[in-house]
PyMOL Python script that loads the backbone (N, CA, C, O; Angstrom):
from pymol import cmd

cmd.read_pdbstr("""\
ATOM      1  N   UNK A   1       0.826  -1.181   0.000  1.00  0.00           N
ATOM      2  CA  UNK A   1       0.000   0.000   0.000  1.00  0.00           C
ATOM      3  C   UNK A   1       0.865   1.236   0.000  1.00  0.00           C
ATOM      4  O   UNK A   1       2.081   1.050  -0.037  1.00  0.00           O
ATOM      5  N   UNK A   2       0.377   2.557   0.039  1.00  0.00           N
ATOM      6  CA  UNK A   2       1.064   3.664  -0.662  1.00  0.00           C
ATOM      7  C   UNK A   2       1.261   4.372   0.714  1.00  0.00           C
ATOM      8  O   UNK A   2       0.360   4.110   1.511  1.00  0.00           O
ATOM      9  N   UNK A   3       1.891   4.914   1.014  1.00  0.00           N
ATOM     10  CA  UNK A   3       2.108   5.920   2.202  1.00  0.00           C
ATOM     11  C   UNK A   3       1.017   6.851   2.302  1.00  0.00           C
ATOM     12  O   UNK A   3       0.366   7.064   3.325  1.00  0.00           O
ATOM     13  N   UNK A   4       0.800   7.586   0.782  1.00  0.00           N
ATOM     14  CA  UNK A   4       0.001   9.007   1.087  1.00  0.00           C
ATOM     15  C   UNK A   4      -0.903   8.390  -0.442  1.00  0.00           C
ATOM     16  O   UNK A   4      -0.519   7.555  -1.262  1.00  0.00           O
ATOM     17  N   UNK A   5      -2.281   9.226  -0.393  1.00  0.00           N
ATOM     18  CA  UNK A   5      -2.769   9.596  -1.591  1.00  0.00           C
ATOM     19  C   UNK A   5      -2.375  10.380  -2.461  1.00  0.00           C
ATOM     20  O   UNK A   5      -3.402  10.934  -2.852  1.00  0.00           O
ATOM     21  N   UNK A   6      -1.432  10.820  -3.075  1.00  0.00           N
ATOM     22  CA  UNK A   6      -0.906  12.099  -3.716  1.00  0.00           C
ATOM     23  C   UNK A   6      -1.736  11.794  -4.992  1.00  0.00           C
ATOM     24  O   UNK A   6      -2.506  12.638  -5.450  1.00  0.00           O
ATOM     25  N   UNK A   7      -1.553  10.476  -5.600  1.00  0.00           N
ATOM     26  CA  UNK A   7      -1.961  10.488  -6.873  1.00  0.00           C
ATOM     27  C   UNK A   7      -3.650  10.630  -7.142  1.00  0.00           C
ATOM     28  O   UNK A   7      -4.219  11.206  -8.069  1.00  0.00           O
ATOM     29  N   UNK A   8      -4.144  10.005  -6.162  1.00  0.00           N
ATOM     30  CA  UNK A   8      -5.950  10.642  -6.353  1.00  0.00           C
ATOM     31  C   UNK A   8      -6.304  11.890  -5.757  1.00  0.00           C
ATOM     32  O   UNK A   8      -7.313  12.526  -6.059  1.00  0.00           O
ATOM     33  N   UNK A   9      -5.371  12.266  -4.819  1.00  0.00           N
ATOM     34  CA  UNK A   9      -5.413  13.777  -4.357  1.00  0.00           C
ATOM     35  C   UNK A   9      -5.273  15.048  -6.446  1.00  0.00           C
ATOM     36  O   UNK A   9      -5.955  15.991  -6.849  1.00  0.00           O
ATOM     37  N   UNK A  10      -4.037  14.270  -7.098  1.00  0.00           N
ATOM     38  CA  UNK A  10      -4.010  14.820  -8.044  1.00  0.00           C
ATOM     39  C   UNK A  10      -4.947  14.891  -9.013  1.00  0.00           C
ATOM     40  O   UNK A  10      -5.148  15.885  -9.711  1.00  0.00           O
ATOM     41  N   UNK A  11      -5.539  13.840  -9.078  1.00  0.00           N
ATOM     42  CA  UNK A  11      -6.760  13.809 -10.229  1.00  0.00           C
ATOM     43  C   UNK A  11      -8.029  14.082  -9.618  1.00  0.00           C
ATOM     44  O   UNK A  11      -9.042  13.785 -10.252  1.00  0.00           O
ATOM     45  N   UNK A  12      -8.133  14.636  -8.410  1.00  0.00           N
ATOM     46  CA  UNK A  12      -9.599  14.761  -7.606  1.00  0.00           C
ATOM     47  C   UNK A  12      -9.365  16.523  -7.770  1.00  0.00           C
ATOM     48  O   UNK A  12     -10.393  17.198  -7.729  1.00  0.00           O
ATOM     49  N   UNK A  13      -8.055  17.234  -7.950  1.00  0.00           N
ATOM     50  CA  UNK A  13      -7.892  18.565  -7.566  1.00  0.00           C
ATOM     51  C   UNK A  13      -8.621  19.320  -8.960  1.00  0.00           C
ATOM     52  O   UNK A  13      -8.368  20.477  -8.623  1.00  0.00           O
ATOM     53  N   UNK A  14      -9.119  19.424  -9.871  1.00  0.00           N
ATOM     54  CA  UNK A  14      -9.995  20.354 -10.497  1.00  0.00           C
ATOM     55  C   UNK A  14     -11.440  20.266 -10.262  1.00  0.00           C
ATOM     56  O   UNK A  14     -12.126  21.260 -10.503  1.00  0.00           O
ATOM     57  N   UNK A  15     -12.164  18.831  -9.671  1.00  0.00           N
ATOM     58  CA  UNK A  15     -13.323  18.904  -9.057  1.00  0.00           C
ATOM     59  C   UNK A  15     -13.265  19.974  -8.308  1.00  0.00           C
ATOM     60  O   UNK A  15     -14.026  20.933  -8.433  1.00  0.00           O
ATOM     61  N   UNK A  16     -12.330  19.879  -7.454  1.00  0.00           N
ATOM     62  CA  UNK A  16     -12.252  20.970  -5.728  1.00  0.00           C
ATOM     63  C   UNK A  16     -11.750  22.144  -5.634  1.00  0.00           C
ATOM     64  O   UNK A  16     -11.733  22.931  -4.687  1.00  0.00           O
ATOM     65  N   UNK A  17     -11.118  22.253  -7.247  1.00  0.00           N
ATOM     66  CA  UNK A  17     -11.055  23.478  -7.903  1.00  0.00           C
ATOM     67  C   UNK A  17     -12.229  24.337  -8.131  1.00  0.00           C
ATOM     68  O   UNK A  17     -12.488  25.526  -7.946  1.00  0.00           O
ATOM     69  N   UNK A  18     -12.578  23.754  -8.396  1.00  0.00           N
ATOM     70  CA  UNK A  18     -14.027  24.026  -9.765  1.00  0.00           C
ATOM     71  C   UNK A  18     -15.223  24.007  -9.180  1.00  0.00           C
ATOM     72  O   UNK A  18     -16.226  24.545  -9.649  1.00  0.00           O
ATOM     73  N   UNK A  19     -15.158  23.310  -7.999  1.00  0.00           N
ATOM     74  CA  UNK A  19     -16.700  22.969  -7.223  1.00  0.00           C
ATOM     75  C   UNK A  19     -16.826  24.817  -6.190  1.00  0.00           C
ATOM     76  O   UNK A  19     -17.906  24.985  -5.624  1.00  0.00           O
ATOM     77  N   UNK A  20     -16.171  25.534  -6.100  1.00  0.00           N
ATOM     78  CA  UNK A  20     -16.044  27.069  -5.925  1.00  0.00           C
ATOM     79  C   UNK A  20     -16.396  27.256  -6.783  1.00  0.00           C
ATOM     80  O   UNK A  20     -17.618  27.339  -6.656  1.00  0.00           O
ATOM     81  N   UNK A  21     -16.034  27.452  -8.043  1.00  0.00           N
ATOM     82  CA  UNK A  21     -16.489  28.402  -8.918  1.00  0.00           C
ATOM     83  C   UNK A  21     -17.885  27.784  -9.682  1.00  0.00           C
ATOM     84  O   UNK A  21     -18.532  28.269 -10.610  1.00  0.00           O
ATOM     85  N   UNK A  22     -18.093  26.480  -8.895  1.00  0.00           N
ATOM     86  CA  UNK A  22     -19.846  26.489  -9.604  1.00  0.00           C
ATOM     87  C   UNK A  22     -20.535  27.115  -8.872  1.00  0.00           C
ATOM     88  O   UNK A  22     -21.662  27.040  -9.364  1.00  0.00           O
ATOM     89  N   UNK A  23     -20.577  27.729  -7.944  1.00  0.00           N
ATOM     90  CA  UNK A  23     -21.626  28.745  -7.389  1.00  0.00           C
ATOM     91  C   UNK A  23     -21.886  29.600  -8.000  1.00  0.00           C
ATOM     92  O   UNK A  23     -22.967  30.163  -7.830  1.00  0.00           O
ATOM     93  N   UNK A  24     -20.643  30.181  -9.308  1.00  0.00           N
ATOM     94  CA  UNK A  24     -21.575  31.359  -9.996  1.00  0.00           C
ATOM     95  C   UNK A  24     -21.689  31.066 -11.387  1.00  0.00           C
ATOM     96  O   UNK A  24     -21.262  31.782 -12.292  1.00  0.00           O
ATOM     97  N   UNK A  25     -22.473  29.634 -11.556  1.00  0.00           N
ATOM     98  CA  UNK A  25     -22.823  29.754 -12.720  1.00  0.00           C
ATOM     99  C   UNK A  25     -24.154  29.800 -13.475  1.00  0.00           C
ATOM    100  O   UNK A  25     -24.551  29.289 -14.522  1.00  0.00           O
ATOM    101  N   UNK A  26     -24.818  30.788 -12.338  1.00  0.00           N
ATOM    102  CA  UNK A  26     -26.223  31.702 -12.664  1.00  0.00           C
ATOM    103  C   UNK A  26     -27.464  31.034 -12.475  1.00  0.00           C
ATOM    104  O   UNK A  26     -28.428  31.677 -12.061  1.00  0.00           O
ATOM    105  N   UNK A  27     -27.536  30.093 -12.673  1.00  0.00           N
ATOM    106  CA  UNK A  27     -28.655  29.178 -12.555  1.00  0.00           C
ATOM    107  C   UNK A  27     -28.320  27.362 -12.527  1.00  0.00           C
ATOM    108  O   UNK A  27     -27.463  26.659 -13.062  1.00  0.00           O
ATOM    109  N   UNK A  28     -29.412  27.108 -11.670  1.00  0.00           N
ATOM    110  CA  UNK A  28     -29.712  25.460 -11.462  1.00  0.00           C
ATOM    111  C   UNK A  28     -28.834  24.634 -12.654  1.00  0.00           C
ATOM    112  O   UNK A  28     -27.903  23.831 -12.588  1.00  0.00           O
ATOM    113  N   UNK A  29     -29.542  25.190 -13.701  1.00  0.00           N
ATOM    114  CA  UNK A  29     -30.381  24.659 -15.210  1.00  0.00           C
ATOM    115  C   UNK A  29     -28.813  24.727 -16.104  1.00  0.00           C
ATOM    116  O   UNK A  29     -28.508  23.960 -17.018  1.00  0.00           O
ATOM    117  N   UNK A  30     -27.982  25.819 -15.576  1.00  0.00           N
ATOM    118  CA  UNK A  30     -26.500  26.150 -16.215  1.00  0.00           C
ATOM    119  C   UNK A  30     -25.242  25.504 -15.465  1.00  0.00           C
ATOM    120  O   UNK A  30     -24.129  25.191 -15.886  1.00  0.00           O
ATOM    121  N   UNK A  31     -25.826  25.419 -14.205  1.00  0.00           N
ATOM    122  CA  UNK A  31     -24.940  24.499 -13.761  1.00  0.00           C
ATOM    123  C   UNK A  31     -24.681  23.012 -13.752  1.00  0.00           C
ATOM    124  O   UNK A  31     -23.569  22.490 -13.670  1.00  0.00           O
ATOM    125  N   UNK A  32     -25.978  22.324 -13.856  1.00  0.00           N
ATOM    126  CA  UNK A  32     -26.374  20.926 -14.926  1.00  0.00           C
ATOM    127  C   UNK A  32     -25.611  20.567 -16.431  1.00  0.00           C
ATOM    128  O   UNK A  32     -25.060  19.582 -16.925  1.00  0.00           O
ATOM    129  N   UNK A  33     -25.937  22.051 -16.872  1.00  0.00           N
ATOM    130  CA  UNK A  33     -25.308  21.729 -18.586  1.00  0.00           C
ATOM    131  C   UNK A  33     -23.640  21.964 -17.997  1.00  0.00           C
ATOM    132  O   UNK A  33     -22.875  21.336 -18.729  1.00  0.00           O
ATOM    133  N   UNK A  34     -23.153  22.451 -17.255  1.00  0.00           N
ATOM    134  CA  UNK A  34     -21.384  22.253 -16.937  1.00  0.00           C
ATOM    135  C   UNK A  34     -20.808  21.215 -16.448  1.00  0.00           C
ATOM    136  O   UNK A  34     -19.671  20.804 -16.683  1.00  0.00           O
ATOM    137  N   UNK A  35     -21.832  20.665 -15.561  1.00  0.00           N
ATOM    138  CA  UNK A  35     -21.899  19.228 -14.714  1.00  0.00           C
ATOM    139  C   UNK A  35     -21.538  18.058 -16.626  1.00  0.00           C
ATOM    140  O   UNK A  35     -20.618  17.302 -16.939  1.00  0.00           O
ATOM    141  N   UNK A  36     -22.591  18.442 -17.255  1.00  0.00           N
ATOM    142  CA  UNK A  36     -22.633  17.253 -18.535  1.00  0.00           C
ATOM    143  C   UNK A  36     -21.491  17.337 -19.472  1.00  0.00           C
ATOM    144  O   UNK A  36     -20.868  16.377 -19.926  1.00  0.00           O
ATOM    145  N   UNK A  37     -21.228  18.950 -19.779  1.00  0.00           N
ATOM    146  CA  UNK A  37     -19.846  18.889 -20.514  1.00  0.00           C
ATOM    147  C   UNK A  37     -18.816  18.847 -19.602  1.00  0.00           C
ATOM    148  O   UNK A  37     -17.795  19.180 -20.203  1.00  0.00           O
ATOM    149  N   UNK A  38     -18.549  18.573 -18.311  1.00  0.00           N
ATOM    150  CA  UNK A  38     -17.435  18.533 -17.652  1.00  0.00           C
ATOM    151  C   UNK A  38     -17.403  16.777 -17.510  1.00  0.00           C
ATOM    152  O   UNK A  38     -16.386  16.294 -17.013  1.00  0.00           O
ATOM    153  N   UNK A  39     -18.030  16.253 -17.757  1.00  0.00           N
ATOM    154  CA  UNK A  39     -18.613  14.491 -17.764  1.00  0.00           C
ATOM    155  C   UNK A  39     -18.248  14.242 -18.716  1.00  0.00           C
ATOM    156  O   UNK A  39     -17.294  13.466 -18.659  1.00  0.00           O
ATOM    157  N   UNK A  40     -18.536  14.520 -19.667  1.00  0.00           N
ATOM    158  CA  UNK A  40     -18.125  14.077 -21.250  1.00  0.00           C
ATOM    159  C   UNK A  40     -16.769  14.388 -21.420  1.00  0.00           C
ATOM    160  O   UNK A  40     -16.123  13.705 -22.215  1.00  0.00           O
ATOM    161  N   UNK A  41     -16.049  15.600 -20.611  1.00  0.00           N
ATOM    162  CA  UNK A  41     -14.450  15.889 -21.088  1.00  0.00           C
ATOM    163  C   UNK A  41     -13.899  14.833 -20.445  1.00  0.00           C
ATOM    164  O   UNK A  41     -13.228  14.084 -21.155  1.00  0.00           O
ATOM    165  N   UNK A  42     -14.041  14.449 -18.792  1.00  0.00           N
ATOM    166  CA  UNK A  42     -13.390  13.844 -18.514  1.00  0.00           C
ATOM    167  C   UNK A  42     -13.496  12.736 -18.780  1.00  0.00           C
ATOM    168  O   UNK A  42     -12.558  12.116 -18.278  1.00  0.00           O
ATOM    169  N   UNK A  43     -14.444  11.833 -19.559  1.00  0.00           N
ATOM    170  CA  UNK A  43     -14.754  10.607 -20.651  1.00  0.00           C
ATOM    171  C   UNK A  43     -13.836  10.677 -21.556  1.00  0.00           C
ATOM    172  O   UNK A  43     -13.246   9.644 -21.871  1.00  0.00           O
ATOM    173  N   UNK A  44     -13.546  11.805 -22.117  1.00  0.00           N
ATOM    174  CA  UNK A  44     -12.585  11.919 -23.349  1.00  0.00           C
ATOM    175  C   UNK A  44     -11.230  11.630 -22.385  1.00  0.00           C
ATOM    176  O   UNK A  44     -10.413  11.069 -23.115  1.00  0.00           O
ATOM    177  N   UNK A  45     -10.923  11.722 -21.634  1.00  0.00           N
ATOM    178  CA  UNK A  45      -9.421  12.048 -20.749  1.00  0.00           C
ATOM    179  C   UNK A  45      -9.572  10.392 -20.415  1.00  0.00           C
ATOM    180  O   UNK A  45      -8.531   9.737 -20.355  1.00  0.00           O
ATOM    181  N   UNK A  46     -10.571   9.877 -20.247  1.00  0.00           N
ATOM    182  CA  UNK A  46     -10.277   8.533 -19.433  1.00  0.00           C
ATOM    183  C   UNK A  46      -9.735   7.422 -20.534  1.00  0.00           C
ATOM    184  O   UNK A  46      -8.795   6.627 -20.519  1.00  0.00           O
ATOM    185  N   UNK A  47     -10.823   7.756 -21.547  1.00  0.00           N
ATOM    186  CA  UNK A  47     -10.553   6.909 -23.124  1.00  0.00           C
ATOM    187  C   UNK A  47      -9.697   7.523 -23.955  1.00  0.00           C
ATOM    188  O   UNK A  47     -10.103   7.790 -25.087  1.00  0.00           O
ATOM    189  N   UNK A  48      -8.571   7.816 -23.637  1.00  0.00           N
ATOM    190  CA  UNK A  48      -7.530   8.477 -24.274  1.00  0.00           C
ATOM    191  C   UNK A  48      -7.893   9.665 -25.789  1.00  0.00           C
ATOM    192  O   UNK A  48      -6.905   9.913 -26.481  1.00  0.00           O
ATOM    193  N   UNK A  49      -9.137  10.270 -26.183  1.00  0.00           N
ATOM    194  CA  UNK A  49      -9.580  11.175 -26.520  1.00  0.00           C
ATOM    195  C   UNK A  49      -9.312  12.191 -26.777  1.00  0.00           C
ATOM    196  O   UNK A  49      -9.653  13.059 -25.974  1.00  0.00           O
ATOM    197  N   UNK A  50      -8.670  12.548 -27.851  1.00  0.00           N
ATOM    198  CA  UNK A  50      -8.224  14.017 -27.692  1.00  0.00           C
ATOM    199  C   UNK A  50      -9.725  15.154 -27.998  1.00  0.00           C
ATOM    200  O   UNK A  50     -10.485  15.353 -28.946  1.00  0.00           O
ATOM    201  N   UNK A  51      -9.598  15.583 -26.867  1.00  0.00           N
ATOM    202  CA  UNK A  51     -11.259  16.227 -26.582  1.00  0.00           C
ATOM    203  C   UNK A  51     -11.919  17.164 -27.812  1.00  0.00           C
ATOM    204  O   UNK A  51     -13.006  17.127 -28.387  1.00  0.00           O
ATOM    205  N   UNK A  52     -10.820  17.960 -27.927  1.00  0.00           N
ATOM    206  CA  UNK A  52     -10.770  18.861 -28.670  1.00  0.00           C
ATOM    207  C   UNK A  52     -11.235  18.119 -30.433  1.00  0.00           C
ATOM    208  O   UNK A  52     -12.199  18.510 -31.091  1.00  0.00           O
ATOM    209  N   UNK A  53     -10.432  17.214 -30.791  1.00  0.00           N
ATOM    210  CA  UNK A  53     -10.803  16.410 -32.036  1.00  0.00           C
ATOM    211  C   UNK A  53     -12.255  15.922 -31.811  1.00  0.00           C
ATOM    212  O   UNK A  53     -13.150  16.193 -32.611  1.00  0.00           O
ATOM    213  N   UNK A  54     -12.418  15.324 -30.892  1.00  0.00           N
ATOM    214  CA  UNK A  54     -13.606  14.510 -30.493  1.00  0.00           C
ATOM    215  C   UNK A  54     -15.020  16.040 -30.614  1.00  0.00           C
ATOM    216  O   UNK A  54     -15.897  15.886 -31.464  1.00  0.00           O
ATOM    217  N   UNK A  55     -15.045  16.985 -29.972  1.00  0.00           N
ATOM    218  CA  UNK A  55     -15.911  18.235 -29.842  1.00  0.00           C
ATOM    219  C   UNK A  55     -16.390  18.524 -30.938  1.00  0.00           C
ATOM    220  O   UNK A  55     -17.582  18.804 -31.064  1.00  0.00           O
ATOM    221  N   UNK A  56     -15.362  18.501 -32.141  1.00  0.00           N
ATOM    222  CA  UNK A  56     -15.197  19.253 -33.681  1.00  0.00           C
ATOM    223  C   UNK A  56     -15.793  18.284 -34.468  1.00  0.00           C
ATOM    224  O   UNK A  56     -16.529  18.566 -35.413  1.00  0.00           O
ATOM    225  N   UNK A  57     -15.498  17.090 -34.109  1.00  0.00           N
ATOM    226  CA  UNK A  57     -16.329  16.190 -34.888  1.00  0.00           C
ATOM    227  C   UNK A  57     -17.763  16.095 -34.733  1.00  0.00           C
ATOM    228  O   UNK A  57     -18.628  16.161 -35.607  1.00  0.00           O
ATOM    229  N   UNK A  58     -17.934  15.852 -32.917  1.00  0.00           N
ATOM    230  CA  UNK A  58     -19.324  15.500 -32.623  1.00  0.00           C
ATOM    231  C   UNK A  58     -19.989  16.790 -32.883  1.00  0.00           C
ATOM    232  O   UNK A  58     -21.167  16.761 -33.239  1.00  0.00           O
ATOM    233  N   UNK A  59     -19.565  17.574 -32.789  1.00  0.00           N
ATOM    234  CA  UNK A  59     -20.362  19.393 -32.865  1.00  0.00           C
ATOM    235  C   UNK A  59     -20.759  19.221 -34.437  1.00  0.00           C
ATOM    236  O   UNK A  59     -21.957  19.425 -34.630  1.00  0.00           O
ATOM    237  N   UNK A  60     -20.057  18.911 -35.524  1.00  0.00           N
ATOM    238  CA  UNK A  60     -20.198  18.724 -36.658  1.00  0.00           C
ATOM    239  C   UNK A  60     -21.291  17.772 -37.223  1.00  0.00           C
ATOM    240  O   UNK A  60     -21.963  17.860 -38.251  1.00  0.00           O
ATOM    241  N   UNK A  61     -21.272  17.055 -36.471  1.00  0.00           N
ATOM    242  CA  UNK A  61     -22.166  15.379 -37.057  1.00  0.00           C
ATOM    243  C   UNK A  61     -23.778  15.462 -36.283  1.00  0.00           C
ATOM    244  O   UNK A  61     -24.742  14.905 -36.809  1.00  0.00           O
ATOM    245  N   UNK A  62     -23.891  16.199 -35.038  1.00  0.00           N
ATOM    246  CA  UNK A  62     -24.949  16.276 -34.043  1.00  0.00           C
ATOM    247  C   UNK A  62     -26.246  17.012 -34.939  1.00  0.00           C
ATOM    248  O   UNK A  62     -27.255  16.367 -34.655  1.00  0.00           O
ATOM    249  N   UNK A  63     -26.519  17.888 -35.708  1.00  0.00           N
ATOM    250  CA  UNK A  63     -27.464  18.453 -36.376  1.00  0.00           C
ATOM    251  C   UNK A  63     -28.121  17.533 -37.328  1.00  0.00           C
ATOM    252  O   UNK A  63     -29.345  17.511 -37.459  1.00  0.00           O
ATOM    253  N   UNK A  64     -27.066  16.539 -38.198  1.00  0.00           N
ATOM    254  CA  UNK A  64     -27.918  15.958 -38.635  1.00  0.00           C
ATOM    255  C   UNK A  64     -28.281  14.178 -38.425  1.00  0.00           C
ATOM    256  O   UNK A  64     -28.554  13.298 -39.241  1.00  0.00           O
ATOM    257  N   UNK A  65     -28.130  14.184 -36.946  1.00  0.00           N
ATOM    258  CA  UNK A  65     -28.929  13.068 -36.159  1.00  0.00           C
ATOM    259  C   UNK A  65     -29.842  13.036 -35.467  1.00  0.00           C
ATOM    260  O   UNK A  65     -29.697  14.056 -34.794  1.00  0.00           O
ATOM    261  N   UNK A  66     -30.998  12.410 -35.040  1.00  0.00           N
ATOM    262  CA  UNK A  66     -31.568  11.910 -34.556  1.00  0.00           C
ATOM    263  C   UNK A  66     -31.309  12.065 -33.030  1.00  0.00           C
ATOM    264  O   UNK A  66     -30.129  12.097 -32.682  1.00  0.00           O
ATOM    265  N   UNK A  67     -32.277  12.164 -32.079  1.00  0.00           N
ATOM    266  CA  UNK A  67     -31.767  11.919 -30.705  1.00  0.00           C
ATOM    267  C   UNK A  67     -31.659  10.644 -30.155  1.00  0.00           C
ATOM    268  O   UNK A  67     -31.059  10.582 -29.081  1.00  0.00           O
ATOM    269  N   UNK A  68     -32.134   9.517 -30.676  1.00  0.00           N
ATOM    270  CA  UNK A  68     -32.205   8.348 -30.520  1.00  0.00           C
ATOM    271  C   UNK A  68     -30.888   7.819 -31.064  1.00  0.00           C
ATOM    272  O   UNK A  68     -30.650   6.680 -30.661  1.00  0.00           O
ATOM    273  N   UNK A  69     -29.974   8.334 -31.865  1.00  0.00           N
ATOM    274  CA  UNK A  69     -28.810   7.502 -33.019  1.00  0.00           C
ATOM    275  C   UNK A  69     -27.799   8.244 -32.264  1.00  0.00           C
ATOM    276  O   UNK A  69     -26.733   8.022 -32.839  1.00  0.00           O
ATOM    277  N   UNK A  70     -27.622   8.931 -31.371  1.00  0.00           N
ATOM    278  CA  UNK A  70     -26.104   9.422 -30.745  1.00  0.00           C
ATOM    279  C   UNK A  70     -25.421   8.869 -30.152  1.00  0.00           C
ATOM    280  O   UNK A  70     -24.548   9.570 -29.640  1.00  0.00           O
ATOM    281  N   UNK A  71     -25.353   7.309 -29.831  1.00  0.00           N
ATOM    282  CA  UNK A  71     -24.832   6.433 -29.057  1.00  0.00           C
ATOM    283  C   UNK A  71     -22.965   6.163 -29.345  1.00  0.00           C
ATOM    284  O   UNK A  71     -22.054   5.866 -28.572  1.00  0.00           O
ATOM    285  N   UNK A  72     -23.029   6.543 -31.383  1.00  0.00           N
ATOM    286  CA  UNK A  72     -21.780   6.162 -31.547  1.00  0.00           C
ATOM    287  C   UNK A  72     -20.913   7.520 -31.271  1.00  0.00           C
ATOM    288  O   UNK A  72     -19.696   7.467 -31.447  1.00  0.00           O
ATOM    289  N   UNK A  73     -21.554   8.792 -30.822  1.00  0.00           N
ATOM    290  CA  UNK A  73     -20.952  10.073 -30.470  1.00  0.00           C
ATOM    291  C   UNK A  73     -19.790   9.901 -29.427  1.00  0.00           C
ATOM    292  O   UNK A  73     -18.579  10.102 -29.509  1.00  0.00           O
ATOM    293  N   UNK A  74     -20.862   9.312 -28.098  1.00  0.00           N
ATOM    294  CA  UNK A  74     -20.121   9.134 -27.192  1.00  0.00           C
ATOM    295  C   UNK A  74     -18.143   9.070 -27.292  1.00  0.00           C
ATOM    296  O   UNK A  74     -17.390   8.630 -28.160  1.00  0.00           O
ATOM    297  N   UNK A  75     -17.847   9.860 -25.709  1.00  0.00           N
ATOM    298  CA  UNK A  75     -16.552   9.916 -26.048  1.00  0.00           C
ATOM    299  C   UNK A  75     -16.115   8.452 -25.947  1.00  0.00           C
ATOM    300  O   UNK A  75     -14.951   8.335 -26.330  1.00  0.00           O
ATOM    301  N   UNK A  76     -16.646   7.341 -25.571  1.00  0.00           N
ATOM    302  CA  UNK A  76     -16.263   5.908 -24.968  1.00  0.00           C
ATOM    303  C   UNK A  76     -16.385   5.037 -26.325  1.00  0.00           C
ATOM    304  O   UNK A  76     -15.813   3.986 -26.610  1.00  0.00           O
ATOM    305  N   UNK A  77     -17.445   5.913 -27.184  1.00  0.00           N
ATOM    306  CA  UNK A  77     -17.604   4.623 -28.478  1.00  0.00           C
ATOM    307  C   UNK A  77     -16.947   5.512 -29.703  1.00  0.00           C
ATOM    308  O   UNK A  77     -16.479   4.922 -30.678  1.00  0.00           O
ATOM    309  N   UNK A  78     -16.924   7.212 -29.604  1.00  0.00           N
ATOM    310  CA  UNK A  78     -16.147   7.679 -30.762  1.00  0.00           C
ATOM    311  C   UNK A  78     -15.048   6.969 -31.456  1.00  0.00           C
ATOM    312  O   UNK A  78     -14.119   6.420 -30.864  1.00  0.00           O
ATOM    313  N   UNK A  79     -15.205   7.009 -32.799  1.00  0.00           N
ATOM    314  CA  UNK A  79     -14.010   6.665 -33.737  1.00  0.00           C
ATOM    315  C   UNK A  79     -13.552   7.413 -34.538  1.00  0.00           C
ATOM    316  O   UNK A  79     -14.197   7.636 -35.563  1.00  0.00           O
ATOM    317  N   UNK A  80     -12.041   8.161 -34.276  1.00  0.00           N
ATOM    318  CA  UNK A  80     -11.276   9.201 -34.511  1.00  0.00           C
ATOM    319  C   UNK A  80     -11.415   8.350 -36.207  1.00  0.00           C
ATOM    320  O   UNK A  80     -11.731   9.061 -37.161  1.00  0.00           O
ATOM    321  N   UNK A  81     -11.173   6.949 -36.416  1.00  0.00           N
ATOM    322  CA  UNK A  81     -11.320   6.813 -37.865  1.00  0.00           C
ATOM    323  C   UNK A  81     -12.410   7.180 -38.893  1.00  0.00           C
ATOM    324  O   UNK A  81     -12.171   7.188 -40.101  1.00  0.00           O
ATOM    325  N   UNK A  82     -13.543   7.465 -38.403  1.00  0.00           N
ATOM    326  CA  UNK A  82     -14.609   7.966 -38.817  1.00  0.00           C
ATOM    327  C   UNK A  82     -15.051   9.138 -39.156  1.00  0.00           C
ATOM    328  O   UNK A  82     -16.098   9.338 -39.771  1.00  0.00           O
ATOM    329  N   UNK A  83     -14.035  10.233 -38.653  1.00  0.00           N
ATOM    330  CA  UNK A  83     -14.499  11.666 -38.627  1.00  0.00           C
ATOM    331  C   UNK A  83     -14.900  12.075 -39.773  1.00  0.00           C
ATOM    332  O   UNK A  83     -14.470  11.633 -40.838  1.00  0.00           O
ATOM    333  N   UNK A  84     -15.617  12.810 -39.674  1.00  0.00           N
ATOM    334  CA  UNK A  84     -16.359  13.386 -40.962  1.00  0.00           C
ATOM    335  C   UNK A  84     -17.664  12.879 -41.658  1.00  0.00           C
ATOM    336  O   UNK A  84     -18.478  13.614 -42.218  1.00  0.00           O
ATOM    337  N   UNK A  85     -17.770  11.213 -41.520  1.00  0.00           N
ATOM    338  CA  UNK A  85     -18.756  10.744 -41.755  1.00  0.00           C
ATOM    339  C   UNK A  85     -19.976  10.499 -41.169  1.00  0.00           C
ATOM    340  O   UNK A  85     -20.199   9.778 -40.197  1.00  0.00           O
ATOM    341  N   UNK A  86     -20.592  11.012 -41.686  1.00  0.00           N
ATOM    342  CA  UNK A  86     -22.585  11.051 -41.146  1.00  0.00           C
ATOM    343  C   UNK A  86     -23.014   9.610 -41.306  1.00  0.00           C
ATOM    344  O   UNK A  86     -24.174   9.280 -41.058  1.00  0.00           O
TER     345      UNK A  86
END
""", "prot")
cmd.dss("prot")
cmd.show_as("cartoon", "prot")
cmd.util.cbc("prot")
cmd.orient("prot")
């Protein structure tokens, strides 16, 4: 076993960053939608994702789907080989 937590202390520190500065993000309803894109980034970070590629694509492809067909969006099922295709 490890002496100290340093390393989940490290990956827990922008929650406990960040959990301050959700108090001013104006409403219930706005702080929900930061809660979902802060979920989805760190999905991209867990599944090795480069977020930024992953955003540009899914931002691109999302208008002309369905709400029922977004399953292959996800940052867990995205395929960087696929980009571009609808």
């Amino acid at each position: 076993l490890l002496i100290d937590n340093n390393l989940i202390e490290n990956q827990i520190r922008p929650v406990a960053v960040g959990r301050k500065n959700y108090l001013f993000c104006g409403s219930h309803e706005s702080a929900q939608r930061a809660a979902i894109i802060y979920s989805l980034l760190g999905t991209c970070k867990l599944n090795n994702v480069n977020p930024q590629e992953w955003l540009l694509d899914v931002l691109q492809k999302l208008p002309a789907r369905k709400a029922n067909n977004i399953d292959d969006l996800l940052p867990q099922n995205w395929n960087p080989d696929l980009q571009g295709v609808v």
